[in-house]
C-alpha positions as CSV (number, residue, x, y, z in Angstrom):
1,X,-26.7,29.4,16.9
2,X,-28.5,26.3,15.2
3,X,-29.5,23.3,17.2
4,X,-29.5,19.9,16.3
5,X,-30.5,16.9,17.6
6,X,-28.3,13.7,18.1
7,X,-27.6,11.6,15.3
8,X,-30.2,9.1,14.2
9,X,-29.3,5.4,14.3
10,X,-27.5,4.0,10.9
11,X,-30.0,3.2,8.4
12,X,-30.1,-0.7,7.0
13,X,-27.6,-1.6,4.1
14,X,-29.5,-0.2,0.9
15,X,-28.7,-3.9,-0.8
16,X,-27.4,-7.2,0.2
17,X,-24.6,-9.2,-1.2
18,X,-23.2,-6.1,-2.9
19,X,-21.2,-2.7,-1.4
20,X,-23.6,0.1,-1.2
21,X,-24.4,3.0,1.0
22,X,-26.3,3.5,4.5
23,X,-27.5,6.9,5.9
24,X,-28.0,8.6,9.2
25,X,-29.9,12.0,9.7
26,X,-30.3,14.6,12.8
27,X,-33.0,17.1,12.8
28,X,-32.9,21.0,13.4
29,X,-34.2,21.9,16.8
30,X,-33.7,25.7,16.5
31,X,-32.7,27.8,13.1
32,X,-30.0,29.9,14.1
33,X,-31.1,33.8,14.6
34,X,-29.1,37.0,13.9
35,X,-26.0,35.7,11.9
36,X,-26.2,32.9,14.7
37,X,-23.6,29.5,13.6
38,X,-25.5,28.0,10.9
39,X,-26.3,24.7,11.2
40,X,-23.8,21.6,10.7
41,X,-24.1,18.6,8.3
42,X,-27.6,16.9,8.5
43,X,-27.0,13.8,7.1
44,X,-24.0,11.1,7.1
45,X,-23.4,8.5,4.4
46,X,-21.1,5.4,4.7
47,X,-20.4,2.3,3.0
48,X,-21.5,-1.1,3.7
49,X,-21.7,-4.6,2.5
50,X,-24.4,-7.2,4.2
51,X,-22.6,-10.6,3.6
52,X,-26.4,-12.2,4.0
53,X,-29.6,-12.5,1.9
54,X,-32.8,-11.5,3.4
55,X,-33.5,-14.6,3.9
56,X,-30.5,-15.8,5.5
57,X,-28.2,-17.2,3.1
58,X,-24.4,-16.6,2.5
59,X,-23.4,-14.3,0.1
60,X,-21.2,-11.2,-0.6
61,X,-17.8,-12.6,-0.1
62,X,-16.6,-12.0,-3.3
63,X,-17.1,-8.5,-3.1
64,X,-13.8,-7.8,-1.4
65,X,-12.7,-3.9,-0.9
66,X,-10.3,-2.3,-3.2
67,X,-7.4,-1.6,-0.4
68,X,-5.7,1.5,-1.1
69,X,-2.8,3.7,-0.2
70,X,-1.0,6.8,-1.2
71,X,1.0,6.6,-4.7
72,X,3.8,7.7,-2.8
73,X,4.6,3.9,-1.3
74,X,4.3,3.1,-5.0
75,X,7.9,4.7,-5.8
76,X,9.5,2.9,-3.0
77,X,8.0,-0.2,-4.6
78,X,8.7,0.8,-8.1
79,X,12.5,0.4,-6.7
80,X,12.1,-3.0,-4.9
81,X,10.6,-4.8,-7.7
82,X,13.1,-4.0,-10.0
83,X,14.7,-6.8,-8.9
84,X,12.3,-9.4,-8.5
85,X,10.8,-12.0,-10.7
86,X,8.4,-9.6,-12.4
87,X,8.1,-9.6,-16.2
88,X,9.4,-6.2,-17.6
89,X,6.7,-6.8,-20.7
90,X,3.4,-5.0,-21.9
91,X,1.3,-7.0,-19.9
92,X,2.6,-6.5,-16.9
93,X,3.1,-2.9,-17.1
94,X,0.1,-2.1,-14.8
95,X,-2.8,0.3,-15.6
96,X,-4.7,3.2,-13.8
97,X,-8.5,3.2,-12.5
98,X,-10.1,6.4,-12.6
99,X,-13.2,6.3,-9.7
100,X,-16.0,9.0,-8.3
101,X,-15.9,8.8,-4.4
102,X,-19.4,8.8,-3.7
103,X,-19.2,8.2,0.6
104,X,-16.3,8.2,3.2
105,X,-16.1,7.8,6.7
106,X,-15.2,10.8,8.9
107,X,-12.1,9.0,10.6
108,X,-10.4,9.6,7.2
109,X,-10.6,13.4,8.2
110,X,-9.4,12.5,11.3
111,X,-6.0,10.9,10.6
112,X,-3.0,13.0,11.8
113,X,0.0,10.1,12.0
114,X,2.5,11.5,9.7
115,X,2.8,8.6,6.9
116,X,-1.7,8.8,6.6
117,X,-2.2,12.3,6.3
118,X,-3.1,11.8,2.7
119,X,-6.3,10.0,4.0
120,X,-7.6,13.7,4.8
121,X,-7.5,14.2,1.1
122,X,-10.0,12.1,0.4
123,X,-13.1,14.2,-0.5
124,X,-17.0,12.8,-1.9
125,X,-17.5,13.5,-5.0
126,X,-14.3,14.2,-6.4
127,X,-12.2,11.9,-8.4
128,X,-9.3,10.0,-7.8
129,X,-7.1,7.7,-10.4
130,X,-5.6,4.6,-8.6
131,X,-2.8,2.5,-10.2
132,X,-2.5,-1.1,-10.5
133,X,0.6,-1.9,-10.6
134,X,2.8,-5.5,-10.8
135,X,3.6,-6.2,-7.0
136,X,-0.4,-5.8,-6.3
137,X,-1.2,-7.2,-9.6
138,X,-2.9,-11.3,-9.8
139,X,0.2,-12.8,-11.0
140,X,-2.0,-15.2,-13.6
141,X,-5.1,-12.6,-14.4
142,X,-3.1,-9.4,-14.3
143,X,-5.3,-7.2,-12.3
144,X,-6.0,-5.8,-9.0
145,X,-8.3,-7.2,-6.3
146,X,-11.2,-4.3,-6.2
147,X,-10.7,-2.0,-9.5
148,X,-14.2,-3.1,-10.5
149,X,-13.1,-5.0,-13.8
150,X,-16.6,-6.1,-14.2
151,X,-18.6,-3.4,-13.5
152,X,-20.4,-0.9,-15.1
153,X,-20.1,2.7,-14.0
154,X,-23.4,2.7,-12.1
155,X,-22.1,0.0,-9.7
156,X,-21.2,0.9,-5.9
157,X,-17.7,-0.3,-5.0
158,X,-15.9,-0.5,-1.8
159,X,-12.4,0.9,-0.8
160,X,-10.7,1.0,2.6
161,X,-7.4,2.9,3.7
162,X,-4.4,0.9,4.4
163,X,-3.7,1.3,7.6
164,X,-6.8,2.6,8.9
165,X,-9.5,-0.2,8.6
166,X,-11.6,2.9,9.4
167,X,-11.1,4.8,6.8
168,X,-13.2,3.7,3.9
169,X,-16.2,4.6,2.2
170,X,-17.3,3.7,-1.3
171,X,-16.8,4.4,-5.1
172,X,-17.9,4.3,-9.1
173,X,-15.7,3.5,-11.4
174,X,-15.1,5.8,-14.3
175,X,-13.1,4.2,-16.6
176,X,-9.8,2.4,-16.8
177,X,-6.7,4.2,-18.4
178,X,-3.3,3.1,-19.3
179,X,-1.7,6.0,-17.6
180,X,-3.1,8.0,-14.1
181,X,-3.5,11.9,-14.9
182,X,-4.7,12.8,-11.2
183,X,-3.3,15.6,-9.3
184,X,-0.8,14.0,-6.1
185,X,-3.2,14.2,-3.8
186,X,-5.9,12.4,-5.7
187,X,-3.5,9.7,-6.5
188,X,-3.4,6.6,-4.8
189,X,-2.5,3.0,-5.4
190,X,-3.8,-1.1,-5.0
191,X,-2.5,-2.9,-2.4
C-alpha cells in the first residue's frame, strides 16, 4: 500500500485582515506496488482570518463569518414569524446568495448528531444557494451578516456551521438572486 508521512504543520494565513485559506501537505514515503491502496489526500486546505497586521496592529474584525444552517430550520421559522412584527412588503422579502465553496474543514464530514447531518453535504467546489431571509435579516439595512454584499466574486469569504464552530471553511460568492434554485442538500440559510 502507499505510505505517507505525517501531516505538515498549518501553513501561515495567506493574508491578514481578511478570510483566506491556509494549507498543510504530507509527503509520499512508498508508491504503492501491485494494485497496493493508493495513496490518500496529500494536501489539506482550511479557512482562516488573522485579526492582526504584520506589524501588529488591529484589524479584521469586521470580517465576521456568514453563520449558516440547513434550509430546513428556515420552514419552522417561516411559521414563527408570521406573527411577528416583520413587514409582509418587497423589501423585506429576503433574497438568495449563490456561493462556490472553495475549503472546508474535515469535522464537517464528521458530524453524525441527527439534526447536523446536512453538514456532511458540504463538498469544495460545489455550489450552494443560501437564503436571507427576514428573522436573520439587519432590520434597518436589510441584509445578512456575511453574504458578501460588497464583494466581488474573486474575494474569499468565511462561513461556519451552526452548531459546530468546527465546521467551517470558506467561500466566493457568485451572485445574488431573488429566489434559491439549489438542490435540498445544497440549500442552506443565514443565521
Amino acid at each position: 500500500p502507499c505510505v505517507v508521512g505525517e501531516w505538515s504543520h498549518w501553513s501561515g494565513c495567506a493574508g491578514q485582515c481578511q478570510p483566506n485559506l491556509r494549507i498543510r501537505r504530507r509527503y509520499v514515503q512508498q508508491e504503492p506496488k501491485n494494485g497496493g491502496e493508493p495513496c490518500p489526500a496529500l494536501e489539506e486546505k482550511a479557512g482562516c482570518l488573522e485579526y492582526l497586521t504584520y506589524q501588529g496592529e488591529d484589524c479584521g474584525h469586521e470580517h465576521v463569518p456568514a453563520f449558516i444552517t440547513t434550509s430546513e430550520y428556515g420552514k419552522e421559522r417561516k411559521r414563527r414569524a408570521a406573527s411577528s412584527l416583520w413587514p409582509s412588503d418587497k423589501e423585506a422579502a429576503g433574497y438568495c446568495v449563490e456561493f462556490k465553496t472553495e475549503s472546508l474543514s474535515h469535522h464537517c464530514a464528521l458530524e453524525t448528531r441527527p439534526y447536523a447531518r446536512w453538514m456532511q453535504y458540504l463538498r469544495e467546489g460545489h455550489t450552494v444557494c443560501v437564503a436571507c431571509q427576514p428573522p436573520a435579516m439587519n432590520t434597518d439595512t436589510h441584509r445578512c451578516s456575511g453574504d458578501g454584499h460588497n464583494a466581488d466574486g474573486g474575494k474569499i469569504l468565511h462561513w461556519e456551521a451552526v452548531g459546530n464552530s468546527q465546521c467551517q471553511g470558506t467561500w466566493k460568492k457568485i451572485r445574488q438572486l431573488e429566489h434559491c434554485s439549489c438542490p435540498l442538500v445544497h440549500s442552506f440559510i443565514f443565521t
